[in-house]
C-alpha positions in Angstrom: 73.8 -1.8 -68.7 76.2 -1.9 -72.1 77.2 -5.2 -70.6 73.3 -6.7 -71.1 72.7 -5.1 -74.2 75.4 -7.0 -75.9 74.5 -9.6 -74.4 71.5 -9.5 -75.6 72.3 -8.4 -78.7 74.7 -11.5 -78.8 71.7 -14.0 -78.0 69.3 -12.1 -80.8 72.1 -13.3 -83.1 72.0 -16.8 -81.7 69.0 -16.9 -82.5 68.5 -15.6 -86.1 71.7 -18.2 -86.8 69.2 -21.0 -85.1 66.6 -19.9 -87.5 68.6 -19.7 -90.5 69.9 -23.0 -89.8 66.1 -24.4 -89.1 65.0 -23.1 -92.2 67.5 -25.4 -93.9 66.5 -28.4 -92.6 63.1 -27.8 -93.1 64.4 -27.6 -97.0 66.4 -31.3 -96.3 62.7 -32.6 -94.9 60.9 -30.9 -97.7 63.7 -32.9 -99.9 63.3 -36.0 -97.9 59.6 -36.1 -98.2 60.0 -35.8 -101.7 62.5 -38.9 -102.2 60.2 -40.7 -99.9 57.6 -40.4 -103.0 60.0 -41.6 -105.6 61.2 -44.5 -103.4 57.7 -45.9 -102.8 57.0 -45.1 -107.0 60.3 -47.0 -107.3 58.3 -49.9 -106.2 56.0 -50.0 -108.6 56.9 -52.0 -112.0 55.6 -49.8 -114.5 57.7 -46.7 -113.0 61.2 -45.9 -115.4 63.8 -46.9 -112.5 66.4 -44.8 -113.9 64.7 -41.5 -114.1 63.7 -41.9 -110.3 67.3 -43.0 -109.5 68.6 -39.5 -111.4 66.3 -37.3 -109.0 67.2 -39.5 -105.7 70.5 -38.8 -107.3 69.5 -34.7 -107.6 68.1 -35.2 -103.7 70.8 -36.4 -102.5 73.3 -33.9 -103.7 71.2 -30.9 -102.8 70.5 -32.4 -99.4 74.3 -33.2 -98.7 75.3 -29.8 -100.3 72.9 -28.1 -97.3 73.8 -30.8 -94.1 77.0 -29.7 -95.1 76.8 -26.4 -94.7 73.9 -26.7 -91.4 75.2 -30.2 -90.0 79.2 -30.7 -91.0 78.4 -33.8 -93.5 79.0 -33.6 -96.7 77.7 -37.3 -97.2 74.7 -36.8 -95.2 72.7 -39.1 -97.2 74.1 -41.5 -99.6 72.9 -45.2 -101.0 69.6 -43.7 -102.5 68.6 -47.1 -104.7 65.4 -46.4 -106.2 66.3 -50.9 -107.2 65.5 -51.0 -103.5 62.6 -49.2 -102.2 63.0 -50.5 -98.7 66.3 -49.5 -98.1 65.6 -46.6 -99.7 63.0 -45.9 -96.8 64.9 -47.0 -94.3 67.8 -44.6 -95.5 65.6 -41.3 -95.3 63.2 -42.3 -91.9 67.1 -42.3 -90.3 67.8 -39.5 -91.9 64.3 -37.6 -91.1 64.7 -38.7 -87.5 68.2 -37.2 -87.1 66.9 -33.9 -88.8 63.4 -33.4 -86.4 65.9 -34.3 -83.3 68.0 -31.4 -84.8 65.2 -29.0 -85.6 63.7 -29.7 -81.6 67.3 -28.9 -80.2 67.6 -25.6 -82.3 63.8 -24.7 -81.3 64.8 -25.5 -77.7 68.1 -23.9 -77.8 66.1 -20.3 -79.5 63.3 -20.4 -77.1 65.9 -20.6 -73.8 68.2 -17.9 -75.8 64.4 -15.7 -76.0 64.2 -16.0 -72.7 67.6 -15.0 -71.8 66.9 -11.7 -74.5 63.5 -10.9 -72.0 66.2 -11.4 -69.0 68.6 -9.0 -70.9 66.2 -6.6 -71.7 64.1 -6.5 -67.9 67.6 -6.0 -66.8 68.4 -2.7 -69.0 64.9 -1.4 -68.6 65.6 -1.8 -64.5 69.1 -0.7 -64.4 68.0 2.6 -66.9 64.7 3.4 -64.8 67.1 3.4 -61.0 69.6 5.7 -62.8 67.1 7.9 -63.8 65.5 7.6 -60.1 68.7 8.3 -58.7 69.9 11.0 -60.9 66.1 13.0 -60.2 67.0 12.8 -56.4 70.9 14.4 -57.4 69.3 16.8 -59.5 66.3 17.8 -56.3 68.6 17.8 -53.9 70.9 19.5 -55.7 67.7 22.4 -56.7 67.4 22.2 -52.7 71.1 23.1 -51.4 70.8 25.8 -54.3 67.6 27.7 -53.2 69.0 27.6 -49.8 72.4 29.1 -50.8 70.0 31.9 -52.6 67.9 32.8 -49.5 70.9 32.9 -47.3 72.7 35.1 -49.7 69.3 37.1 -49.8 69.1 37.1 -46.5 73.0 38.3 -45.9 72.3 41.1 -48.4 69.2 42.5 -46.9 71.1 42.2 -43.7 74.4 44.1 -44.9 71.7 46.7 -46.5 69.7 47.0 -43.1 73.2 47.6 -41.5 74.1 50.3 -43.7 70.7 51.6 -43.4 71.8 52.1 -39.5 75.2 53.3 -39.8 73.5 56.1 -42.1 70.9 57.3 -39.9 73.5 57.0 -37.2 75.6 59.0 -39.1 72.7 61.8 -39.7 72.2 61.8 -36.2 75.6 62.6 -35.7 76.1 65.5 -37.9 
C-alpha cells in the first residue's frame, strides 16, 4: 500500500512539472503570436523597421530565456529580421510547430500519468478496504474463541461449585 501511494504521489508530481512546463510554452506561443504581428507590420512601408526589430529582438530573448529553461535551448529562436517578413514567418511557424508538438506530448504524457494516479489510488482504496475485511474476521473470530473460553470457564465453575455443593451435603449426611 505505502508502495502505491508514492507512487502515486511520484506521478501527481509528474504531472504538476508537465503543467508548469505547459504553461511556459503557452507564454513562448503567446510570444510567438505576438512577433507573428510585428513580422507581417514589418511588411508594411510606412512601419519604423527598427522599433519592430528591437521588440523581435525583446521576443526573442524572453522566448530563448524560457525554451531554455522548458526545452534545453538557449537559442531557441534566432534570425528575427523584421527587413524580412517572410523569413521571419517561416522562423516562428517552425518554431510554433515544434512548441504545439511539445505541448501534445506533455498533455499526452499527464493524461497517461492521470491514469496511472486513478490506478494508484483504486489500488490503495482495494488493498485498505481487504485489510480492514480481514482484520474484522481476526477481531470476530477472535470475540468467538473468547466467549467460548468464558462459557467453559463458567461452566467449569458452576461445575466445581455443584461438586462442592455434593461433597457438603455428603458431608452433613455423614455427621
Amino acid at each position: 500500500m505505502a508502495q502505491n501511494q508514492q507512487l502515486s504521489f511520484n506521478a501527481q508530481d509528474q504531472i504538476n512539472i508537465n503543467s508548469s512546463q505547459s504553461s511556459a510554452l503557452s507564454a513562448i506561443n503567446t510570444s510567438l503570436q505576438r512577433a507573428n504581428e510585428l513580422s507581417i507590420q514589418s511588411g508594411n512601408p510606412l512601419a519604423d523597421s527598427n522599433i519592430i526589430q528591437q521588440e523581435l529582438d525583446g521576443i526573442s530573448e524572453q522566448v530563448n530565456a524560457i525554451a531554455d529553461e522548458v526545452l534545453g535551448q538557449n537559442n531557441f529562436l534566432s534570425g528575427l529580421d523584421a527587413s524580412d517578413p517572410a523569413a521571419t514567418q517561416t522562423i516562428l511557424e517552425n518554431a510554433s510547430t515544434l512548441i504545439n508538438q511539445n505541448n501534445a506530448s506533455l498533455g499526452a504524457s499527464s493524461n497517461a500519468l492521470s491514469s496511472q494516479v486513478l490506478s494508484y489510488e483504486a489500488a490503495i482504496v482495494n488493498t485498505s478496504a481487504s485489510r480492514s475485511r480481514i482484520e474484522d474476521t481476526d477481531f470476530a473470530k477472535q470475540t468467538s474463541e473468547q466467549q467460548k473460553t468464558e462459557v467453559l470457564l463458567q461452566s467449569a465453575i458452576l461445575t466445581k461449585q455443584n461438586e462442592e455443593e455434593r461433597k457438603g451435603l455428603l458431608f452433613n449426611q455423614l455427621v
